[in-house]
C-alpha positions, 0 to 999 in steps of 0.5 A: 500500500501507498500514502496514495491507498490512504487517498482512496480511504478518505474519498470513500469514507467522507475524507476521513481515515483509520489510524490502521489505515494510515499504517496500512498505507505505509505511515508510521505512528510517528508520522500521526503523532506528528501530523496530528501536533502539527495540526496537519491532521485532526482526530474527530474520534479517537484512531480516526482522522481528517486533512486539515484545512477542512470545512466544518465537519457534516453530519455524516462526517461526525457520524461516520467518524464514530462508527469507524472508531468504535466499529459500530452503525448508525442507530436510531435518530442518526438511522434515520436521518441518513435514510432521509425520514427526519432531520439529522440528531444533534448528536450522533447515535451509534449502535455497538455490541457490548464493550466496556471500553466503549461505555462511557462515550457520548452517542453510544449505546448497546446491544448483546448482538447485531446480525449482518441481516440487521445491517445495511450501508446508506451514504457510505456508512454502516447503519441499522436497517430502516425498520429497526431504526425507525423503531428504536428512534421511536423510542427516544421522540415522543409518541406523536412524532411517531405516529404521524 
């Protein structure tokens, strides 16, 4: 692999890339490291990466973002939003299997498993199914917001 490998990552991914990635494409740690203090690049999550300069990071970008650092899908609201049923959440929800090192962070939420029947890629990110998300959204907006 190539810096350039790291290229067609990011033009996948919303311009962004793994910090396995970036080692797949021939980076080395330190070279991160020192992109990252020199502001070269940033870390939206942890082990995920973006070029600066760069606009202000979309929806699908901070959504994304987490889902790669934590090897998850869109959930619920953020399900949703990326199948086009209702505005995007102000943050994004993500779904994983448990993990105790994921507990603690904002967005995330749990399940004991998650079927690749469950699973689809809308926008280039992983998400529930349309029927689930819409369920589990359900369970956070108030009752008449899901029955209209």
């Amino acid at each position: 692999m190539s810096v350039h490998d790291l290229g067609r990552y990011a033009r996948r991914q919303h311009a962004l890339f793994t910090y396995e990635q970036a080692l797949a494409a021939g980076i080395s740690h330190d070279t991160v490291v020192r992109n990252l203090q020199r502001k070269i690049w940033e870390e939206p999550e942890p082990q995920v990466y973006r070029a600066l300069p760069a606009a202000r990071a979309s929806f699908e970008q901070r959504l994304l973002a987490l889902v790669l650092s934590v090897g998850g899908a869109a959930y619920g609201r953020s399900a949703v939003a990326l199948y086009g049923l209702d505005a995007p959440p102000p943050l994004p929800e993500v779904l994983v299997v448990r993990s105790d090192r994921n507990r603690s962070r904002a967005g995330l939420h749990s399940t004991r498993s998650l079927l690749p029947t469950e699973l689809a890629v809308v926008r280039g990110i992983q998400a529930t199914m349309p029927g689930r998300a819409v369920i589990d959204a359900c369970a956070t907006l108030p009752q008449a917001r899901c029955c209209e």
